[in-house]
C-alpha positions as CSV (number, residue, x, y, z in Angstrom):
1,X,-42.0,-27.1,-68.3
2,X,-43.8,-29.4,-70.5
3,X,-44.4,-27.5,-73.8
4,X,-43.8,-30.9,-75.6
5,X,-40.1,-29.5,-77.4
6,X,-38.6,-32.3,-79.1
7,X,-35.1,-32.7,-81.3
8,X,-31.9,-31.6,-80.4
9,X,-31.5,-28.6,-77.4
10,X,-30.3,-26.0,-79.1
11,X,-26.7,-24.5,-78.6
12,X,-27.8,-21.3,-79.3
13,X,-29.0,-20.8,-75.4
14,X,-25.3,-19.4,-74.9
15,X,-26.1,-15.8,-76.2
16,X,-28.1,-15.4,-73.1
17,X,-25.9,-16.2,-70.9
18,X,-25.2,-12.8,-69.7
19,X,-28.7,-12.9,-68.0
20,X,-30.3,-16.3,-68.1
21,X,-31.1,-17.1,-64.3
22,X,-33.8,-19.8,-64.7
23,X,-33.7,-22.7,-67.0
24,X,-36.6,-24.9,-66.8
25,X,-36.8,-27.5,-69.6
26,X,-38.7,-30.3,-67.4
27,X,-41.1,-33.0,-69.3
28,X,-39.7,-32.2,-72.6
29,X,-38.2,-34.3,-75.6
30,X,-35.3,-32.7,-76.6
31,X,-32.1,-34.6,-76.1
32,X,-28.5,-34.0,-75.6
33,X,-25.6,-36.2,-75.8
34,X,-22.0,-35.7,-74.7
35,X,-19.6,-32.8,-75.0
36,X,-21.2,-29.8,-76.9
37,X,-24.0,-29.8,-74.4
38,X,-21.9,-29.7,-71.3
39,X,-19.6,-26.8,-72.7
40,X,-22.6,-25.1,-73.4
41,X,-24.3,-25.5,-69.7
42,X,-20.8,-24.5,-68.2
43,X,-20.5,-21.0,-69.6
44,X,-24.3,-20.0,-68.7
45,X,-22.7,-19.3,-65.1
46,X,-25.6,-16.7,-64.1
47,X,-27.9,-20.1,-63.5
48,X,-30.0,-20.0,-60.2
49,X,-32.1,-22.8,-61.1
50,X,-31.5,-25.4,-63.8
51,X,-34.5,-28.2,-64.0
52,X,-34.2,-30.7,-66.7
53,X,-36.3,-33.5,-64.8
54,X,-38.0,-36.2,-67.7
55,X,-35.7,-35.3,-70.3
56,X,-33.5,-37.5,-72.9
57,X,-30.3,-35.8,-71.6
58,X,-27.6,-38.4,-72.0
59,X,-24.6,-38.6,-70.0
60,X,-22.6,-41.6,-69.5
61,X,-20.4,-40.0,-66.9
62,X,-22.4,-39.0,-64.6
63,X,-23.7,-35.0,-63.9
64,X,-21.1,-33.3,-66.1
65,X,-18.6,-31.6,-64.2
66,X,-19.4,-28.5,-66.2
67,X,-22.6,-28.0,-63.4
68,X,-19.3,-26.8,-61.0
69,X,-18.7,-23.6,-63.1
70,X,-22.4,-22.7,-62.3
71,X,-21.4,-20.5,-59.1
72,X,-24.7,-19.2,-58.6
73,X,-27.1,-22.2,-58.8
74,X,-29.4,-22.5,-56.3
75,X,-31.6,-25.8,-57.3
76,X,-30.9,-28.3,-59.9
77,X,-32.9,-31.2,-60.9
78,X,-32.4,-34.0,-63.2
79,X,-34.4,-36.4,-62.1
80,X,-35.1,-39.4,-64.7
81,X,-32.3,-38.7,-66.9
82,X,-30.4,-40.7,-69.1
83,X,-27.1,-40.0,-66.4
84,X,-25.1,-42.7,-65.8
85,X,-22.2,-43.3,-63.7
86,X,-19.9,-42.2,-60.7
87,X,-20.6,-38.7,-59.5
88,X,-17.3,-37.0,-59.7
89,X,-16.6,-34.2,-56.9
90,X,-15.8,-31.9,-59.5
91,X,-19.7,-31.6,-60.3
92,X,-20.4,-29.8,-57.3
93,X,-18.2,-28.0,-54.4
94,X,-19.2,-29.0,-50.7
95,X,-20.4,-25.1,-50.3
96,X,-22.9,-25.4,-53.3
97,X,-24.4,-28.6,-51.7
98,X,-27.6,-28.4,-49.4
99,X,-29.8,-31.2,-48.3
């Protein structure tokens, strides 16, 4: 949170994604941008919370569907974003939703 990161998020992150539960990356200026980043987020499937509030993440088509393979996620937050568009129903299933 905050730890002023800048340039592009790094790919990489997949190696942990036997055991990654928390990913945190709020207030920081990476950026992402399209396809590689959503394959990427859908394979780290042990996720319980994934916060990317304040970011550069850039999605033209809304919260990438990808979020949906994330079985185990508990909170998510990307709040001021660069997501735009419909949400699709794909995103999340009506069991992962809580209010």
């Amino acid at each position: 949170f905050s730890n002023l990161l800048t340039g592009e998020f790094p790919p990489e992150i997949v190696l942990l994604k036997a055991s990654i539960e928390v990913l945190d990356l709020g207030r920081n200026l990476f950026f992402t941008e399209g396809v590689n980043f959503n394959t990427v987020l859908g394979q780290l499937t042990k996720l319980k919370f994934l916060l990317f509030d304040q970011t550069n993440m850039i999605n033209l088509n809304g919260i990438p569907t990808e979020i949906g393979n994330l079985k185990s996620l508990e909170s998510f937050n990307c709040v001021a974003t660069r997501y735009g568009g419909a949400l699709n129903g794909d995103a999340f299933q009506p069991d992962q939703i809580n209010w």
